[in-house]
N, C-alpha and C positions, 0 to 999 in steps of 0.2 A: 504493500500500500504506500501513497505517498507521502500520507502522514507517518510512518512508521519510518521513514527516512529522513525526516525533519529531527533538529536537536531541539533540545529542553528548549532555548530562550527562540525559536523560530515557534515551536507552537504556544507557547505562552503569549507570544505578536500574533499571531492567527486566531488564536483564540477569544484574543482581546478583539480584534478586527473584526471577528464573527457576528460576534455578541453587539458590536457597534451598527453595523449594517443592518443586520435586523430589527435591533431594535428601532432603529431611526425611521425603518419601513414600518414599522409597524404603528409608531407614534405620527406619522403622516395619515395614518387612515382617518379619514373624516367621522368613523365611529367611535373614536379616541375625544373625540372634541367636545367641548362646549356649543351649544349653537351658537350657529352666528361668527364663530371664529374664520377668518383671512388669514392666513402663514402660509410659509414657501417651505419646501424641505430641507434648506439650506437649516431654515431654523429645527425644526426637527432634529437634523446630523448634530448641531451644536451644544442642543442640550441631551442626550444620547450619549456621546461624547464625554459630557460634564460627570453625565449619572457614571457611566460604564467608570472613568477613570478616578471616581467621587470626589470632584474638584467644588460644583458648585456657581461657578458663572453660568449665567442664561443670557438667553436675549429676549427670551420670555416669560411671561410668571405662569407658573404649573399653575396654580389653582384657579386661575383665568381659561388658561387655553384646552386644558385636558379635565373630561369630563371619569366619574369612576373608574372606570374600564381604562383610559388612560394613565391614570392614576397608580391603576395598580402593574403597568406595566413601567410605571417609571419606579415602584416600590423592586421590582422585581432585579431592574435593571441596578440599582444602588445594590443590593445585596450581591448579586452577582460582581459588581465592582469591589465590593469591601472583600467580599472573601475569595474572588477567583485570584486575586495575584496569590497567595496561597496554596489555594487548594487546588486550582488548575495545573500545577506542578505536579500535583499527585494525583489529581483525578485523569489526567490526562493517562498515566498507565492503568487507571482502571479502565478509563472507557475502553482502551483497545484491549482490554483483556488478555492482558500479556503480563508479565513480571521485568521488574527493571534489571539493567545490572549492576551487578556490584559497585561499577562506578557510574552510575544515573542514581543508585540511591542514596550513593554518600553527596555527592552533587546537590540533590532536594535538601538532603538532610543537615547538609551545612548551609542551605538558605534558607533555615529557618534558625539553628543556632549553631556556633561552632561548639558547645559545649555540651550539647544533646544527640543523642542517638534514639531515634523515635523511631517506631513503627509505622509505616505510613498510614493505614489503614484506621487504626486507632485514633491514630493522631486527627486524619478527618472528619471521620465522627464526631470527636472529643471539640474541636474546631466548631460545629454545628451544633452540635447543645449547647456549650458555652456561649454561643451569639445568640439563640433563639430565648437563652434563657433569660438574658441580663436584656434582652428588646425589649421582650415580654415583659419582668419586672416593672421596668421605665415607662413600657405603653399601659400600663395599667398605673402609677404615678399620675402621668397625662390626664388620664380621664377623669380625676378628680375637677379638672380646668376646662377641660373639652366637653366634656358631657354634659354642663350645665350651659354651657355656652353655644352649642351646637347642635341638642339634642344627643340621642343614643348611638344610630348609625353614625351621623357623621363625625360624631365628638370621639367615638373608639378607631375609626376612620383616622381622623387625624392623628390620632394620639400616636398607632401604629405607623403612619407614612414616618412622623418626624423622631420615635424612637430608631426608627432603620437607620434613616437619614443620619441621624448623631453619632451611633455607634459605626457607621461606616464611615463617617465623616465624611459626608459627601457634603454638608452643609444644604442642602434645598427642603422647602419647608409647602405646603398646599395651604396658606392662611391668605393668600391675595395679595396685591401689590405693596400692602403694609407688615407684612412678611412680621417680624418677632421686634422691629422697632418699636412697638405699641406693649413689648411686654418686659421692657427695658428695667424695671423693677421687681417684677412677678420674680420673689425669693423662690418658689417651689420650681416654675419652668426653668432659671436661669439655672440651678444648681443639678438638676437631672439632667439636662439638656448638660451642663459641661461636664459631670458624672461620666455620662454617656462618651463622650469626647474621650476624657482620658483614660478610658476604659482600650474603647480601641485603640487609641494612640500607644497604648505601653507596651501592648503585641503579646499574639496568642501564647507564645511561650513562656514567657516570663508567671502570666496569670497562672498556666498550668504547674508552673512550680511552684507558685506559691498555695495553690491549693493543694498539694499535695502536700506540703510541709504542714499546712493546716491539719487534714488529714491528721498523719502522723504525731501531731503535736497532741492532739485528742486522741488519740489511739494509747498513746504513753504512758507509764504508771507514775510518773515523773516528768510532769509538767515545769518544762525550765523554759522562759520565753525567749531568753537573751539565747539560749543553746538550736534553740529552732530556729533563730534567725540569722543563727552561722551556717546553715543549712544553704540559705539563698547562695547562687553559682554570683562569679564576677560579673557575670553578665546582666544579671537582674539586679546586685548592688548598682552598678553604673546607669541603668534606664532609670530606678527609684530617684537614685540621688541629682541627676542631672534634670529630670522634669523636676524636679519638689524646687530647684534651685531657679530652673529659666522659670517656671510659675511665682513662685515669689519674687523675683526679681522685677518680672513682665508686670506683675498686678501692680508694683510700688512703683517703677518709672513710666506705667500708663496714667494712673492717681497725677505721680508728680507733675506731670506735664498737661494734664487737662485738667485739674481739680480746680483753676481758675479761668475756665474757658466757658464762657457763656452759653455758649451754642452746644458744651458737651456735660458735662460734668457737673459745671458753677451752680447751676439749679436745683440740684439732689443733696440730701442729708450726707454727714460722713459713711454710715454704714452701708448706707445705696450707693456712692461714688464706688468705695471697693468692690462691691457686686459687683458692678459695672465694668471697673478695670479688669476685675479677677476672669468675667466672662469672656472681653474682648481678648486678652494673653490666651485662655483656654483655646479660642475658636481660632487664633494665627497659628495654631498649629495643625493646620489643615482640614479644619471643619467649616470653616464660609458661612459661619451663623454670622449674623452681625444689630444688635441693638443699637449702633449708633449708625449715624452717616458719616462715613471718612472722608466726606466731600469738605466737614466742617472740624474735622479732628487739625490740630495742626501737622505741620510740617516734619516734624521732631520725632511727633509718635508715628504718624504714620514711616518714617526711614525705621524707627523703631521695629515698626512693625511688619516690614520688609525682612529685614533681618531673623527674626522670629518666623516669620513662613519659610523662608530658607532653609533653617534649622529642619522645622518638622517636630516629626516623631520618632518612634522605637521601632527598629527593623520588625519585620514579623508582624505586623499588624495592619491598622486600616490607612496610617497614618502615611503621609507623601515627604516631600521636602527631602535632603541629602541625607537625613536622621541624626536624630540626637549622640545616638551613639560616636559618629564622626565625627559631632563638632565634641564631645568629650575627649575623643582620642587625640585628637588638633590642639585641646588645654594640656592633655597631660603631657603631649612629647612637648611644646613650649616649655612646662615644667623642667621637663628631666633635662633637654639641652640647657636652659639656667642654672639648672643645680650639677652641672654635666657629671650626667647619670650616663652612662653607656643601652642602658635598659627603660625603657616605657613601663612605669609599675602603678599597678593599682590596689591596692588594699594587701598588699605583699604578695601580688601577682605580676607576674612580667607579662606583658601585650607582646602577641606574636608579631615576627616579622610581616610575616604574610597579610594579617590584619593591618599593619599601619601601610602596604602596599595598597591593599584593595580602598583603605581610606584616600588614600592619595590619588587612585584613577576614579572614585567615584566625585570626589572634589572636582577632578579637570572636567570630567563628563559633565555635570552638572553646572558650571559656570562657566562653561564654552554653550550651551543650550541655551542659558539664561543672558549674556552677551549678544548672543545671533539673534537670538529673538529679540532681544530690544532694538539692538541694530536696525532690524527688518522691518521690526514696528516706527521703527521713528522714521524710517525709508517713508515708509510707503501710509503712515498716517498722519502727514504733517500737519494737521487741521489741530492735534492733540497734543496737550502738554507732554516734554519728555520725561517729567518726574512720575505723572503719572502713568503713561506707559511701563515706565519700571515696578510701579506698585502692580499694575496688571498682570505683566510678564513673570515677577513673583509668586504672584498668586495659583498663574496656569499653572505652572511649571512643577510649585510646590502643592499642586491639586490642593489650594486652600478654598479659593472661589469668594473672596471677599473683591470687593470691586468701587471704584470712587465713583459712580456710575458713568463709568465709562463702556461697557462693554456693546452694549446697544448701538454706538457712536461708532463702532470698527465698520470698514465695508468689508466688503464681503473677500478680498486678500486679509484683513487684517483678522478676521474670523476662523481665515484658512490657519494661519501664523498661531493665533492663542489655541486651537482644535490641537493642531501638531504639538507643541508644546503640551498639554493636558496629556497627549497620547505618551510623550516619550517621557513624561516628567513619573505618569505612574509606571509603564513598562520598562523605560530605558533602565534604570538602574538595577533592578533584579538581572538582566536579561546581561548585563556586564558583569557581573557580578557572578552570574553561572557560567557567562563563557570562560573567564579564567577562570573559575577553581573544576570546569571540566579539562581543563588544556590539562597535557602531561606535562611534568616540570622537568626540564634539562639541569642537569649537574654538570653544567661548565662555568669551570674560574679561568678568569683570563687576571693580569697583572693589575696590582689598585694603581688608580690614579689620581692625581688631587686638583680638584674644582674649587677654584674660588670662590665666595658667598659674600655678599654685601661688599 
């Protein structure tokens, strides 16, 4: 067959491509619609696109243009986005009903952790209760707010679109053109809704070891809490410690820099300004909620908050951007060259070679992508600020989907340009990232030589 000739990261891009084409056809059929709705397929592809790679920019509002049935094909599509970079790595040898080999499986199994040895099969299972469960959980939260506000059907309706939506971080929401701006203080939606967020963003592996330590820990006739939580791998120390670090930090320099901005912040009590903040840091990490307008945030936070979607999230999850993981690993060899450490260490771990390599080519991938695409944008959409382009091309890229509203405003090249970007900002980096660690390594030394630096 000629799928069965295709490598890991070629059907991962087909599969992704698949799922885009269809669904875009499908979301053009006029029995998807609202009556009365005019749209081209262009629009369709774009939000397709958004859902499939859970980025989040539209050029249209879902709960205007797509009637139920619509609806629940763009629910479908979000889920399919959050969990097929994932599971399509693995499902892909069940569909064909074949076994991998030994080196396709350590392949999958190192892109999901290098410190894990999983079973695929399990693993995707385990994968799909844990998402269906913590939806669930949160779409039943929702409806304490939907249900009174919508009625039955469609208050549990929405509850479930925008439970998906958060834990995939795709950021899209079915509430209408006033989207979650209108729920800018609502404590219970803003705190589930970012719940949701860093649930997916921390990545399916890490949860699964910490629920088994859990497990364990209740299983024990000797309950010692500090002793369970030497249990955590390096790997799940460094995701904890680096989100709990850019979230606190992101909440106190979004505060600091809007808390006397009239138009954002200045108008709410102290305890709603932090809401506010702590929301907006949650959603640049690739969920594209947004209770404020960035149109009117300054200048400061929004570079802030550039930087922030860049970051991302935790390998292994829903989450986009270059991941947190890498911008840890970028602080700690800064570290050890200051302290010239010979060794990258973390909690009295030494960082493999190999890892600070693949950090290094996913850095160059990633901001040669986000370069071109600004470049190309500023080309060819001079009508539009260049700062805000960058905030755009951040956004696609880092599949956050927050937007100054600009996106509406792209023609129809510059829609091509943020589409592609969306495309390779979710796929590219898994699909580099399996091509080298399936390449076989050569053991040739040739003689050192010395490069000069600054």
């Amino acid at each position: 067959m000629f799928i069965e000739k295709l490598t890991i990261p070629q059907r991962l891009t087909l599969s992704f491509a698949l799922v885009v084409v269809v669904g875009s056809i499908l979301l053009s059929l006029p029995i998807m619609h609202q009556p009365g709705v005019q749209t081209v397929y262009l629009d369709h592809l774009f939000t397709t696109v958004s859902m499939v790679c859970v980025t989040g920019l539209t050029v249209l509002t879902v709960g205007d243009v797509y009637n139920t049935y619509g609806q629940i094909i763009c629910i479908i599509l979000m889920q399919i986005g959050g969990l097929g970079l994932i599971t399509m790595l693995s499902a892909s040898a069940l569909y064909l009903k074949k076994k991998l080999s030994l080196k396709e499986q350590y392949t999958l199994q190192a892109s999901f952790s290098n410190e894990h040895n999983l079973e695929l099969k399990p693993l995707l299972k385990s994968i799909y209760l844990f998402t269906f469960s913590i939806e669930g959980i949160a779409a039943f939260i929702l409806t304490f707010i939907f249900v009174p506000r919508y009625g039955w059907f469609k208050g549990i309706f929405n509850s479930v679109f925008i439970a998906v939506s958060a834990f995939c971080n795709a950021g899209f929401d079915n509430l209408g053109s006033i989207s979650l701006q209108g729920e800018v203080t609502n404590v219970v939606l803003n705190l589930t809704i970012a719940s949701l967020i860093i649930a997916g963003g921390i990545g399916f592996i890490v949860w699964f070891e910490v629920i088994n330590i859990v497990k364990e820990y209740y299983k024990s006739s000797t309950r010692v809490f500090r002793i369970a939580l030497k249990k955590l791998s390096t790997h799940a120390r460094l995701v904890f410690l680096s989100t709990g670090i850019l979230l606190t930090l992101g909440t106190f320099l979004t505060w600091l820099t809007e808390n006397g901005n009239p138009n954002t912040l200045a108008k709410y009590s102290l305890p709603q300004q932090l809401l506010i903040s702590f929301f907006q840091t949650v959603s640049m990490r690739t969920a594209g909620f947004s209770t404020l307008d960035y149109t009117l945030t300054r200048p400061i936070t929004n570079l802030l908050y550039i930087m922030q979607m860049v970051i991302g999230g935790a390998p292994g999850g829903t989450a986009g951007g270059f991941k947190i993981t890498t911008a840890a690993i970028l602080v700690l060899l800064f570290k050890a060259e200051l302290n010239g450490q010979r060794e990258i260490q973390f909690r009295r771990r030494t960082i493999r070679d190999e890892v600070i390599k693949q950090t290094i080519v996913v850095l160059i991938f990633f901001f040669t992508a986000f370069m071109l695409g600004w470049a190309l944008l500023m080309t060819t959409q001079t009508h539009l600020e260049p700062f805000n382009l960058l905030f755009e091309v951040a956004s696609a890229l880092a599949t956050v989907g927050v937007t100054m509203n600009l996106t509406s405003e792209l023609d129809t090249i510059g829609r091509i340009i943020i589409m592609s970007l969306m495309f390779i900002g979710r796929v590219g980096p898994a699909t580099i990232l399996l091509s080298i660690m399936s390449k076989t390594k050569r053991n040739i030394h040739y003689a050192n030589a010395d490069i000069y630096i600054g």
